[in-house]
C-alpha positions, 0 to 999 in steps of 0.5 A: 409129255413129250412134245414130239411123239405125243401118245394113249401114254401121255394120258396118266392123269389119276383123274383120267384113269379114274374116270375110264375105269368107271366107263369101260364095259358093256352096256347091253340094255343100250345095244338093245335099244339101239339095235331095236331103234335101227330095224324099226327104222327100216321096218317103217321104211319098208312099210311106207313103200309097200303101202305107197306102191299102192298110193303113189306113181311116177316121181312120187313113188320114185322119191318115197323109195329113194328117201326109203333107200337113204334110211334103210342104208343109213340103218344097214350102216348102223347095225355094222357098228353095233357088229363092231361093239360086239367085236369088242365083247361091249354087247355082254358081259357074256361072251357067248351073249355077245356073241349071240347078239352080234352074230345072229342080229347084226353080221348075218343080216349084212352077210358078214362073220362076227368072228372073221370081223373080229380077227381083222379088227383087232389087229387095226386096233394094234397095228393102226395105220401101218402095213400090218393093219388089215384094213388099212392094206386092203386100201392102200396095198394096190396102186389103183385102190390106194389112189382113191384114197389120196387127199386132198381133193385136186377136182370138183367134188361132184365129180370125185363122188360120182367115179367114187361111186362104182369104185366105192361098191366095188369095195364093199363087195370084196369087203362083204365077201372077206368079211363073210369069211367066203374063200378062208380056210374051213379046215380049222377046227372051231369051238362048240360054241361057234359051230353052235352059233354057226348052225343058228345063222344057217337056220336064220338064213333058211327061215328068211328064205322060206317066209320070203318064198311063202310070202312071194317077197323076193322082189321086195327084199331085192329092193328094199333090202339089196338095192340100198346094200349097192346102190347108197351103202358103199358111200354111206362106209367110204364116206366113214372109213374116209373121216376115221383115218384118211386126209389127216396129219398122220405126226402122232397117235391123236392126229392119224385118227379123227373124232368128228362130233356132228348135228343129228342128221349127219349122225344119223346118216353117216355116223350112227351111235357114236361112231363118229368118236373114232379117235376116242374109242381108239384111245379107249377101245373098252368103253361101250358106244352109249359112252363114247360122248362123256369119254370124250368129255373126259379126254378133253381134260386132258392136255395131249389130247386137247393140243394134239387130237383131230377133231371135227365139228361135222362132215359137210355141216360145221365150221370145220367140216370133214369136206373141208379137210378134203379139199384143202387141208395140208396133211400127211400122205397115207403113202408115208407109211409103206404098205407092203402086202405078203405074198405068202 
């Protein structure tokens, strides 16, 4: 193993790719369940406000739907990371399954294409961290962005989350209109199957229309389902894409990304079905959420990773937390790897 440039490579052990080969693949049945779990969360939430709106007045009312705003947030997040399953085809073994289940369930709800997701996110899993990394370029790429992407944290922390905040909805914003594939070339041809799935999200989006509009239910959507998208969602994902590759050493492949394994209330809100394994699933991208715990288990066995990965035991909560590497961990600069974006 080489001491100096530690690498995915120095993980050759027979037992480490045994172990793998027997995790990778999909697990549909677990997406599924998942997927159920997340919208009966926010079913319940959007319930309890309904039925409290006839309850409860004042600061009451006002609590129940910032609680409900937290949750259907939290859920909104964790739909996106099972979109980024489906990105890896870990929904089904059926592509067109997969595609299916991620599209219509996951994407179309957060007004984002499965396909235009899929694109860029391949290509930050082979170019992670470097000026041909999509997502790493639309952070870094222009000066005014990429400073609030620095670390650590040189002000009161309250005050770095209250001017992270607008710039945080901002992003998402640009982010959601990208990732819609809003302003890309529809000249392309595309496959039967993907004009076929095309065709079944527009009349998804035209059946909501019509229920909410039958039902005069546009001004619950706007609050139940549009606020929590502004007004917690944004820092819900900056607080994510802050843990999976920023305030970090940036010397090798095992500490450019980061594993946090936190209680089950960060998990919840911040790093739903496994996410927070980030550094695992980048090591092995084809192994489903439901197994990205026994993955890491299985890294752990493993000398460069053991010696070498960033790990974290929580995001504000631990011993070694998340917030704690923003404010005083010495780390590498984002900056020592020069973005340049094309202007062609």
């Amino acid at each position: 193993m080489s001491s100096m440039h530690p690498s995915r490579h120095d993980l050759s052990s027979y037992e480490f790719r045994q172990q793998r080969r027997a995790l990778q693949g999909p697990d549909t049945a677990g997406f599924v369940r998942a997927m159920l779990f997340d919208y009966s969360c926010i079913a319940v939430a959007i319930a309890a406000v309904i039925i409290g709106s006839t309850l409860l007045t004042g600061f009451s009312f006002a609590g129940l739907l910032v609680t409900a705003w937290i949750i259907i947030a939290s859920r909104q997040h964790a739909l996106l990371v099972l979109m980024h399953d489906a990105t890896h085809f870990l929904a089904s073994h059926d592509h067109q399954f997969n595609d299916w289940l991620g599209e219509l369930f996951t994407a179309a709800p957060m007004l984002v294409s499965l396909q235009t997701y899929r694109k860029d996110h391949l290509a930050h899993h082979q170019h992670t961290n470097t000026n041909e990394d999509p997502d790493w370029v639309r952070k870094l790429g222009q000066p005014e962005e990429a400073a609030s992407w620095q670390f650590p944290v040189q002000q009161n922390m309250v005050m770095f989350l209250a001017k992270t905040w607008a710039r945080s909805v901002l992003y998402l914003l640009r982010s959601f209109r990208h990732l819609s594939g809003a302003g890309n070339a529809t000249t392309k041809r595309i496959s039967p199957a993907a004009a076929t799935l095309k065709r079944w999200r527009q009349g998804l989006y035209l059946s909501i229309a019509v229920l909410l509009t039958l039902t005069g239910g546009w001004g619950w959507f706007a609050l139940l389902w549009v606020a929590p998208i502004l007004l917690v969602l944004p820092m819900i994902m900056r607080l994510r894409s802050i843990a999976e590759h920023f305030a970090l050493p940036y010397h090798n492949e095992f500490n450019g990304t980061r594993t946090i394994k936190a209680n089950w209330l960060e998990r919840f809100l911040f790093a739903p079905h496994n996410v927070g394994h980030h550094l695992d699933h980048h090591l092995v991208a084809s192994v489903s959420f439901t197994a990205l715990p026994k993955l890491h288990a299985t890294l752990q066995a493993e000398p460069a990773y053991r010696q070498h990965a960033h790990l974290n035991d929580g995001f504000v909560l631990g011993k070694k937390t998340l917030l704690a590497d923003l404010r005083t961990q010495a780390v590498g600069s984002p900056m020592q790897h020069p973005v340049v974006v094309s202007r062609t």
